[in-house]
N, C-alpha and C positions, 0 to 999 in steps of 0.2 A: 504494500500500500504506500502511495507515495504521501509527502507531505502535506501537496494539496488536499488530496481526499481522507488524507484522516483530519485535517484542520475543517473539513467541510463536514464530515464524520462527528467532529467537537461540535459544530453552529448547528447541526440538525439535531442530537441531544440536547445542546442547551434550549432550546425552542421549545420542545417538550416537556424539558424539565420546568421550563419557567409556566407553563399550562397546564404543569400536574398532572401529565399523559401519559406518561411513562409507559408506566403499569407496572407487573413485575418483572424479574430483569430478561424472562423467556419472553415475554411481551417485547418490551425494549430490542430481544433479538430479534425478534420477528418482524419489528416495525422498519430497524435498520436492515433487516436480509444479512445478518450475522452470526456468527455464533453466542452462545449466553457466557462463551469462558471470555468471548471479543468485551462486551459489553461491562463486564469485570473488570477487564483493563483496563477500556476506556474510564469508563467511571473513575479508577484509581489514577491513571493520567489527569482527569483534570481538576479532579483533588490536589495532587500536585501543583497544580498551576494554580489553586489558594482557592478551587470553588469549593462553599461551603456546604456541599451534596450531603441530603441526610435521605433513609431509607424512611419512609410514614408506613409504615404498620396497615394505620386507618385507612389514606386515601390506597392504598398498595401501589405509591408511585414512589419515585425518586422526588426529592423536593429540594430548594435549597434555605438555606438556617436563616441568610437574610438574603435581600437584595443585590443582587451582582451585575456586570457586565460585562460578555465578552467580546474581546474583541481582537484583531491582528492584521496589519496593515501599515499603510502610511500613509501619515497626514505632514499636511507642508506646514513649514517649520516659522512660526512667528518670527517676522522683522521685528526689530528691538530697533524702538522708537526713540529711545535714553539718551541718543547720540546726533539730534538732530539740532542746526544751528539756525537761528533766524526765522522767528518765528516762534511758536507756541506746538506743543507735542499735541495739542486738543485739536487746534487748526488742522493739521497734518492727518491725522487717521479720518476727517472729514474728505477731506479732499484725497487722500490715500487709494478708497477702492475706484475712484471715476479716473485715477493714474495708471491704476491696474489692466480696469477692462479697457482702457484705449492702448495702451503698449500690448498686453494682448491679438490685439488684434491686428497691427503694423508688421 
């Protein structure tokens, strides 16, 4: 399995899990087209990764302990405004995104 599809493998669990769909972890296999020893691991992979996954008895799903979010990816990286002369840092991130979308487009 490469890394894409088990990180796509991780977002189609958490989705679930955040919907309380689980079921039990033979469910969870079935859902993913896995094995239940796959869905073991997975589960303890992303405990690892700091999710708070607990097993409910009652709903007989996978839950988690509180609020999480996952995520992997890249997001572009804040200009640092700290360093601007002539002018006011307020001024500037006004006028900043309408500098953006025209050099964008040049």
């Amino acid at each position: 399995m490469t890394l894409e599809e088990k990180l796509n493998m991780i977002d189609r669990t958490d989705a679930l899990i955040r919907r309380k769909a689980t079921g039990t972890p033979a469910d969870l296999a079935a859902k993913l087209n896995q094995s239940e020893r796959f869905v073991y691991q997975l589960i303890n992979l992303m405990k690892n990764m700091g999710a708070p996954i607990i097993y409910c008895q009652e709903r007989r799903s996978y839950c988690y302990e509180y609020e999480v979010e996952f995520s992997v990816g890249f997001v572009r990286k804040q200009r640092d405004f700290t360093q601007i002369r002539g002018g006011s840092e307020k001024n500037f991130e006004i006028f900043f995104p309408l500098h953006e979308f025209c050099s964008d487009r040049l």
